[in-house]
C-alpha positions in Angstrom: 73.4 31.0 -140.0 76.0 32.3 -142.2 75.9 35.6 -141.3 76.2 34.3 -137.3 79.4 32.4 -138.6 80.9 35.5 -140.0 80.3 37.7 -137.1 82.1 35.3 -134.8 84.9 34.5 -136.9 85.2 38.5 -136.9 85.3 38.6 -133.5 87.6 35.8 -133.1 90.3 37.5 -135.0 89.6 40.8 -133.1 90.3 38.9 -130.1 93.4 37.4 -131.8 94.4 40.8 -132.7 94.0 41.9 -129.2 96.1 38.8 -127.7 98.5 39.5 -130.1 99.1 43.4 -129.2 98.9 42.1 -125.5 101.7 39.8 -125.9 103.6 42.0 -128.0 106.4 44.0 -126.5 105.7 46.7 -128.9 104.4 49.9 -127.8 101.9 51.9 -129.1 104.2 54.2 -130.5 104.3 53.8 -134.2 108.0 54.4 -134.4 108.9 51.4 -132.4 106.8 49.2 -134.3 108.0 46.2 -136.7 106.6 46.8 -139.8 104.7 49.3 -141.3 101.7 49.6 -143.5 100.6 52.5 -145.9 98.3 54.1 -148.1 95.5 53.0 -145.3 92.6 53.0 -146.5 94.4 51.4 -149.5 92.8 51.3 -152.8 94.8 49.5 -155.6 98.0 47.7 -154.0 99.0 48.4 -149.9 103.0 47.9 -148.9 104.5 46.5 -146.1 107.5 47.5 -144.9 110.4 46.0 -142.3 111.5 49.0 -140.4 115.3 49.6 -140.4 117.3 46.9 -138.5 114.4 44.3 -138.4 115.2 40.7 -139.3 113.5 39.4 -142.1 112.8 35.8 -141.4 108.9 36.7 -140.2 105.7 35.5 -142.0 103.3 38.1 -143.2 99.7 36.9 -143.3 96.8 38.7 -144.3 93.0 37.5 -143.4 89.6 39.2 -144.4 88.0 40.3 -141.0 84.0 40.0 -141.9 85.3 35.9 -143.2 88.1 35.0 -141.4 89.5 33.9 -145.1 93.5 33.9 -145.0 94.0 36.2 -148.4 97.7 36.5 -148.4 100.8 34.8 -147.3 104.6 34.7 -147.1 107.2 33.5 -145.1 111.1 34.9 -145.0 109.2 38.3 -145.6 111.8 40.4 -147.4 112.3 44.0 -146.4 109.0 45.6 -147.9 106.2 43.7 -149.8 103.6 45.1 -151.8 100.4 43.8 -152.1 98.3 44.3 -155.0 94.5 44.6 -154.1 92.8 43.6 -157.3 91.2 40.5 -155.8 90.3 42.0 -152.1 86.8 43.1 -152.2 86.3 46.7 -149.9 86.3 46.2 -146.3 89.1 45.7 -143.4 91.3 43.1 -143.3 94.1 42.1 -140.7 97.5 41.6 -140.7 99.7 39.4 -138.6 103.3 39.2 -138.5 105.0 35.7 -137.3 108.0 35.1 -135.8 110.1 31.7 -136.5 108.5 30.4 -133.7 104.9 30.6 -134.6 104.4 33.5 -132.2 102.7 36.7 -133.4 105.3 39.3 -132.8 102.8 42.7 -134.2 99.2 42.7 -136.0 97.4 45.6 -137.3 94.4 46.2 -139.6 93.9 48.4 -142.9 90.9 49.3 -144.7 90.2 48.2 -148.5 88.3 51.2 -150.1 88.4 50.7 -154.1 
């Protein structure tokens, strides 16, 4: 029953994911995206970062795929925030980023490979 649980949180916050990129005015084009992540896969710490000319009053959350767990958050995201990975076990988790409104304005995933 548990695993049945985990599989459909994961693919409710796929389908989040995909809501999210369909509202989103942001092209595919990873230059006119909001934020952006790197090292991915990430092993030790994984940094967000506002591009140039981005407001900073989002909210940056973070949620384990497989569980559906919210890992991480932070609202008034400042320019670039690095995340250190000590207590993320391996596997993918997803990002969202929030406007003031409660709308998700980008989302993304990246991989946790200790």
């Amino acid at each position: 029953m548990r695993k049945i649980l985990s599989i459909l949180t994961f693919v409710l916050l796929l389908g989040l994911q995909a809501a999210a990129q369909n509202r989103s005015a942001i092209a595919a084009n990873p230059a006119d995206r909001i934020i952006k992540t790197y090292p991915n896969p990430a092993q030790t710490y994984i940094t967000f970062e506002l591009q140039a000319g981005q407001k900073s009053a989002y909210t940056l959350k973070v949620f384990n795929a497989l569980l559906g767990k919210k890992m991480y958050e932070t609202q008034n995201m400042p320019a670039k925030v690095t995340l250190n990975l000590n207590d993320f076990a391996m596997g993918i988790y997803i990002y969202q980023l929030v406007d003031g409104s409660g709308k998700i304005v980008e989302s993304g995933k990246f991989q946790v490979s200790h």
